[in-house]
N, C-alpha and C positions, 0 to 999 in steps of 0.2 A: 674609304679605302676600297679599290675594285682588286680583283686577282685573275688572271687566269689560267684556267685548270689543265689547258696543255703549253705550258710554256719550251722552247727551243729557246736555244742563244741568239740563234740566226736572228729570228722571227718573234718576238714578246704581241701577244696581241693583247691590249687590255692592261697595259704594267701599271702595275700598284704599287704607290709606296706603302706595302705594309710588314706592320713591325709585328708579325704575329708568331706562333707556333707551336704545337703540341699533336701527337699520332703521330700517323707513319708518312714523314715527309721524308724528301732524300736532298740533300742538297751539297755544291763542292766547294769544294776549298782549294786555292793552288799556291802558288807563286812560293820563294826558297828560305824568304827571310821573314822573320819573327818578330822587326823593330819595326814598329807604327810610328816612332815617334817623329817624323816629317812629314808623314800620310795622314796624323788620328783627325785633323780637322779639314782633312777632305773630305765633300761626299763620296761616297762608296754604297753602290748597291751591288747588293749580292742575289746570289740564286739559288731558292731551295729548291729542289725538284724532289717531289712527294711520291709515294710509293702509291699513294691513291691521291685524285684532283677532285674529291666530291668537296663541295660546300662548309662541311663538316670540319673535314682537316683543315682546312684553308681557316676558317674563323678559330676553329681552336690554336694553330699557330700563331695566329694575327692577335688574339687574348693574349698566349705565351710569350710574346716576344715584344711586347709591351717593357719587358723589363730591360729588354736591350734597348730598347730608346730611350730613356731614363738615363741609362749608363754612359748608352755610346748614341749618341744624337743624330753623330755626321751618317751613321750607317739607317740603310732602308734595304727591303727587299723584296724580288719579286718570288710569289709563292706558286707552286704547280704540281703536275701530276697526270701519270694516263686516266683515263675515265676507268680503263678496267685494272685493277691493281695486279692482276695475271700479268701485263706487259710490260710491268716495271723495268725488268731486269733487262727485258730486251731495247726498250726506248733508253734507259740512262745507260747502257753502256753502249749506244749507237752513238746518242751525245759525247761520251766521253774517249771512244774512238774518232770520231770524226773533229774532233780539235775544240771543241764547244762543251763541253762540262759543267755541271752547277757548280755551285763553290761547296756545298755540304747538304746530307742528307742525315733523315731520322726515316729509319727503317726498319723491319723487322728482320731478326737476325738470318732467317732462310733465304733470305736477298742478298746474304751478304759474299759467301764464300766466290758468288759469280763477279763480282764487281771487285770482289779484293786481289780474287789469282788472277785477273785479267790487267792487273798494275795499276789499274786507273786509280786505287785509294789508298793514303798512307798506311803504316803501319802504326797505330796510335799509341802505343806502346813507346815508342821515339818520338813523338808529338809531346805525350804527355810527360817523359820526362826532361826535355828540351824545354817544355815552355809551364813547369811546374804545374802540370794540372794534378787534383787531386783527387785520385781514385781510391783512397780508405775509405773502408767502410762498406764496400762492394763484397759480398762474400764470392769467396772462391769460386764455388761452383755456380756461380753466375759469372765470372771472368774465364772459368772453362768456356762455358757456351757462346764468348764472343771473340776465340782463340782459335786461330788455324796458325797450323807448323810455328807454334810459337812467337805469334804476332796477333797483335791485339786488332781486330777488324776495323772496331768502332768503339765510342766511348762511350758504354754503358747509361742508358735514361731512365726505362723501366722495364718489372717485369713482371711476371704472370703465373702466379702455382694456382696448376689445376686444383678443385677442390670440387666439395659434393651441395649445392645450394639445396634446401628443403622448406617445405611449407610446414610450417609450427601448425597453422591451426587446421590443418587435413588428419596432420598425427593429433592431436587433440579431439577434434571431431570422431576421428577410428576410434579413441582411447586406444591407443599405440603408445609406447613408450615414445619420449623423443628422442630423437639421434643424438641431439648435443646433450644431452641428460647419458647417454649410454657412454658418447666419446669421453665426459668428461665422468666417470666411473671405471673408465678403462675395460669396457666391455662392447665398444664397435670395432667389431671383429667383422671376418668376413659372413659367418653362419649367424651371426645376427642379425646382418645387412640381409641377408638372400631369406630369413624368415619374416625381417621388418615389410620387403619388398612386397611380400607375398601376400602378405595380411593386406598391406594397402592397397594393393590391385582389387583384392575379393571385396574392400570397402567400396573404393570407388567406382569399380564394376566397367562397361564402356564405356564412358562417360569420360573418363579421367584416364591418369597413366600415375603409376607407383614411381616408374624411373624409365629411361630408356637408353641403350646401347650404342653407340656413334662410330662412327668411320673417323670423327674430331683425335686429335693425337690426346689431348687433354682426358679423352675419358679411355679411349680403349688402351693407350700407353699405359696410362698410371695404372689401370687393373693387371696390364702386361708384364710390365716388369715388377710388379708389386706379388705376384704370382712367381717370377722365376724366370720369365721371357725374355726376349727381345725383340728390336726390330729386324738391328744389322749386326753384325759381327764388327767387333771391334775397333776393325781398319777399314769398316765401311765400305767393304768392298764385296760382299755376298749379302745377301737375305739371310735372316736368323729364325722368322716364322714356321720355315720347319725342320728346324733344329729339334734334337727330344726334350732340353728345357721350356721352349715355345708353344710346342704343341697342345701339350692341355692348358697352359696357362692362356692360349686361345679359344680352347672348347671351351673352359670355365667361364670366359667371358660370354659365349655366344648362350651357353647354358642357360645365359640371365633368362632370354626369349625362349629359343628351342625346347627346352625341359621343366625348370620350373616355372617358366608364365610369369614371370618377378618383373619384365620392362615388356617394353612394347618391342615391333619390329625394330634394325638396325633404323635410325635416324628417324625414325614414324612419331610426333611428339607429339600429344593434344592439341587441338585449336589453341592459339595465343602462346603455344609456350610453358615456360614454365610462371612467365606474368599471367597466364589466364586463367591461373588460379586454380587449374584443377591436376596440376603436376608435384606429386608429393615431393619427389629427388628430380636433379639434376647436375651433371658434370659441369662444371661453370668454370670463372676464374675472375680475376679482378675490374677487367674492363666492364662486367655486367652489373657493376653496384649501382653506379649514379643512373646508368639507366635503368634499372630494377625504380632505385629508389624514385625517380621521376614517372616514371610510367605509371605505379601502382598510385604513386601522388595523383597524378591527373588523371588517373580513373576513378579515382575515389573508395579506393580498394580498404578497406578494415585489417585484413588477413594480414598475420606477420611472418617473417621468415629468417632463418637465419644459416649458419655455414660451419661445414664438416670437414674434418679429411676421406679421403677415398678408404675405405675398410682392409684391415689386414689382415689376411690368411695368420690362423696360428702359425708361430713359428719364422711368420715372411717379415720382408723389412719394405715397407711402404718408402714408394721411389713414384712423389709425384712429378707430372712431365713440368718443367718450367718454358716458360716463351719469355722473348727477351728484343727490345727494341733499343736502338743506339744512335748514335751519330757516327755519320763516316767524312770522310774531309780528303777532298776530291785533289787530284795532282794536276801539273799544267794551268792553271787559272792564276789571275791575277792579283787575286786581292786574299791571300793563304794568310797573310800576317793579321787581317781584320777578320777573318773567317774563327781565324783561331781565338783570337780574344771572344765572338760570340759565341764560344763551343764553352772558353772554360765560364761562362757568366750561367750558360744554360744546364749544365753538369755540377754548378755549385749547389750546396744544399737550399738554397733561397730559390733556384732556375728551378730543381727538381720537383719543389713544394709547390710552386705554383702550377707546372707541368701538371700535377698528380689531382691538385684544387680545379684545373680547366676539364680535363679530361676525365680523373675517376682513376687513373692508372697510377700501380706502386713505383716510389721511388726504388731505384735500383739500389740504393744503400737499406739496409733493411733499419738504422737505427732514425730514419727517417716515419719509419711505419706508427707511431703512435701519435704524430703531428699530423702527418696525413691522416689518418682517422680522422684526427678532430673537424680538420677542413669540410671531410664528408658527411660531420655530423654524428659520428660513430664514437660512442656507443650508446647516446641519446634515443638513434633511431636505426633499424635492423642494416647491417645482419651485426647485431653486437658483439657475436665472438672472434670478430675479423681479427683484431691486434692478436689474441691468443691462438688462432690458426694459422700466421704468417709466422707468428715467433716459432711455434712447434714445426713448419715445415721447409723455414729456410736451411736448416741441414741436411734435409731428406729430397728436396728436389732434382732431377736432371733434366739438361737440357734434351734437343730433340739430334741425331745422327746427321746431321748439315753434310751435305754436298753442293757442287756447282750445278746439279739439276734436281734437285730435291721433289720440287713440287712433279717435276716429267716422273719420276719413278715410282714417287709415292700416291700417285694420281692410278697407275696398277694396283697398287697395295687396297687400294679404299674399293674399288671398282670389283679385281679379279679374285682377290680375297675375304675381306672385310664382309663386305656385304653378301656374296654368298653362302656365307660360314653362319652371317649374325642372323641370316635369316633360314640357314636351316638346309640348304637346297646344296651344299657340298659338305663335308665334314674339314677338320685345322687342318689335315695332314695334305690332303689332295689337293684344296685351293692353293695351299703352301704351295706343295710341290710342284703344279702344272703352272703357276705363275713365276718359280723362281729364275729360267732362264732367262726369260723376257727381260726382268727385274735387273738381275746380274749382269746383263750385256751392258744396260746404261749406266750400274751402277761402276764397270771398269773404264765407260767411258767420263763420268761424269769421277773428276778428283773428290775426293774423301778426306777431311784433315790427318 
């Protein structure tokens, strides 16, 4: 099976029949009617167009979609994507203005708001109850996150709660208490975590890092609003960073560095990461298990590790950031009626499980989460408290403030704020305030759900 990594409608160079799929592909769907039944034993290829075209996606999808050949025989596809996942949004909605559209895509949901108000993708929402797909099981605030103006973007595949990964045997070595001995005591708290931090910096000296502070939504969000913060205001249409709930709940974070020496600089992480062994904490989320768990396999690593929630201020309600990837189903194309049947094959609890088995990623239903475990081998082998941290934070997660320029805005936020704050060199109020015009011009150009 070959693929190629920049596919056009025009132009396929390289077409593959391959039955693959899992990550962030995008791919469309068109045509009005729903009835296969004069078409199902035609061939029919279709077109995923990927949010990224590395090697990676492409065999993970080519594994996943294994099970659509099985199913549906007569169907094959061709799989694609830009080289830099930056140009997603701008190559598939040039394809899907210019009359040439995949048939369906698996994307991450900040891709989505640009490719859904520009018409080109159904409302799934109408999909799914026209052609009975079945979304139980999806909790709420995971179908918030994949929701503008009351239309379902895409149909939910997997998703992502930030959490806190830590090395067992660093805090063993400190004689540190463990984190998961403290979370599961009901004593990881925040002024535990920023004393736990401290102690393991002075353990591990230059050498190592205790934890470190990220410009990533996954770590400085869930500290943000776990604090009191925010990003945007509510109708996403101003900055909320210097707001007066914002403000300290961003000093507090940058505090980790600046004050008490508890993380490294903003994004500064040890050699190797938190796989090279000398990083006690880290902001993580699900997509880091199977390669955690392969890496430290093939290095030969002894050290265990296992996984926390983000720590809660007395008093605060821990609000970790969620990420969420989907399927979208492209309009104008010809073959919507077969696209659709491989959206509800891949979206069934069997599509999801194998998705979750190729990839490492949670199925979006959460009652799927102790089958996926086992896939991965959990809780035989680290991080063993997965199933009991997904269960305690699927009510507490939110998604991220989505607009149709997200990444253009939020690329200020990391640059003119973030990082001069987390490193010390402006205080929360001033970076706030001298980047929020900037922010806010794009953010009323760029729609807000």
């Amino acid at each position: 099976m070959g693929t190629n990594a920049h596919l056009t409608r025009a132009g396929l160079v390289r077409r593959a029949v391959v039955f693959g799929g899992g990550g962030l592909a995008l791919a469309a769907c068109g045509g009005a009617s729903s009835n296969t039944a004069t078409s199902a034993k035609l061939p029919v290829r279709l077109t995923m167009y990927n949010q990224g075209g590395s090697q990676q996606i492409v065999s993970e999808w080519t594994e996943t979609l294994k099970l659509v050949e099985q199913k549906l025989p007569h169907v094959s596809f061709d799989i694609g994507g830009p080289t830099n996942n930056l140009e997603f949004v701008e190559k598939a909605t040039a394809m899907g203005a210019g009359g040439t559209p995949p048939d369906f895509t698996y994307s991450v949901t900040r891709n989505g708001p640009a490719i859904f108000t520009g018409g080109l993708t159904y409302d799934m929402n109408v999909i799914a109850r026209r052609d009975k797909i079945d979304l139980g099981g999806v909790a709420k605030n995971v179908l918030d996150d994949f929701t503008w103006d009351g239309k379902l973007m895409a149909l939910p595949v997997d998703t992502g709660y930030a959490y806190i990964q830590y090395n067992k045997s660093l805090f063993e070595k400190a004689g540190q208490p463990d984190p998961g001995t403290l979370w599961s005591q009901g004593k990881w708290d925040w002024d535990t975590f920023v004393s736990t931090a401290i102690a393991m910096t002075r353990s591990l000296g230059e050498s190592g890092a205790a934890y470190t502070i990220r410009t990533w939504e996954g770590e400085y969000l869930s500290i943000l609003r776990t604090h009191g913060g925010e990003l945007l205001n509510a109708d996403r249409t101003k900055l909320a960073l210097d707001e007066p709930g914002s403000v300290p709940a961003l000093t507090r974070w940058a505090e980790l560095h600046t004050r008490q020496q508890a993380s490294t600089a903003v994004d500064k992480q040890p050699q190797g990461g938190f796989r090279g062994g000398l990083m006690a904490m880290g902001s993580s989320h699900p997509g880091e298990i199977v390669p955690n768990q392969r890496g430290l396999r093939d290095a030969g690593a002894t050290w265990s590790w296992d996984v926390v929630p983000h720590p809660v201020p007395r008093g605060g309600k821990r609000t970790p950031t969620l990420f969420t990837n989907g399927l979208y189903l492209w309009k104008n194309t010809k073959h919507e009626a077969t696209s659709i049947d491989v959206l509800k094959i891949l979206v069934s609890n069997e599509g999801l499980l194998l998705y979750g088995k190729v990839t490492g990623r949670d199925p979006a239903k959460a009652a799927l989460i102790p089958d996926h475990a086992k896939n991965l081998g959990i809780p035989q082998q680290d991080p063993k408290s997965y199933v009991k941290l997904h269960q305690e934070l699927t009510p507490q997660v939110k998604g991220l403030p989505h607009t149709t320029n997200y990444l253009e805005w939020h690329g200020i936020v990391a640059r003119e704020i973030l990082t001069p704050v987390g490193s010390g060199q402006k205080s929360a109020q001033d970076a706030a305030r001298a980047a929020a015009p900037s922010i806010n011009t794009l953010l009323a150009r760029g729609k807000g759900k």
